[in-house]
C-alpha positions, 0 to 999 in steps of 0.5 A, a space after each residue: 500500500 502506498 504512503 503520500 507525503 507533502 512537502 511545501 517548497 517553502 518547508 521541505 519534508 527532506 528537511 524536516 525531523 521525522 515527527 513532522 514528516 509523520 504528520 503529512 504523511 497519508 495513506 491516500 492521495 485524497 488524505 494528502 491533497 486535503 493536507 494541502 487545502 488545510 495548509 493553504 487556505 484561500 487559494 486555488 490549487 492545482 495539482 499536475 497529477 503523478 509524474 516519475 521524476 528521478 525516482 519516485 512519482 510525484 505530484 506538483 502542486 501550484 496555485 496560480 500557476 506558481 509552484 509551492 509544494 509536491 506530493 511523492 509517492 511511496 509504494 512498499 517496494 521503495 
């Protein structure tokens, strides 16, 4: 089963001690797009759908055409 993670650009999960990446982290695609709703409120998202980057599927979020934040996808293979 796959895990979503969030990250904003401006607070990247990479860069966070893990009790925090634990908090945006969730068990669907749903759950994670909501955390981006809560944590941005008052603006209209737009989410790019997955693409395979390097290594991982992620999903890059925007609002009003400028980028702030992805979602990666975890599966249990990785």
């Amino acid at each position: 089963m796959p895990k979503y993670v969030c990250s904003l650009d401006s607070n990247n999960a990479w860069h966070l001690p893990p009790e925090e990446v634990v908090q945006q982290t969730f068990s669907t695609e749903e759950e994670a797009k909501q955390w981006f709703y809560q944590n941005c409120p008052n603006r209209n998202l737009e989410f790019s759908g997955f693409h395979l980057t390097i290594h991982l599927p992620t999903n890059f979020v925007s609002c009003n055409g400028h980028g702030i934040g992805q979602i990666i996808e975890y599966s249990n293979n990785q």
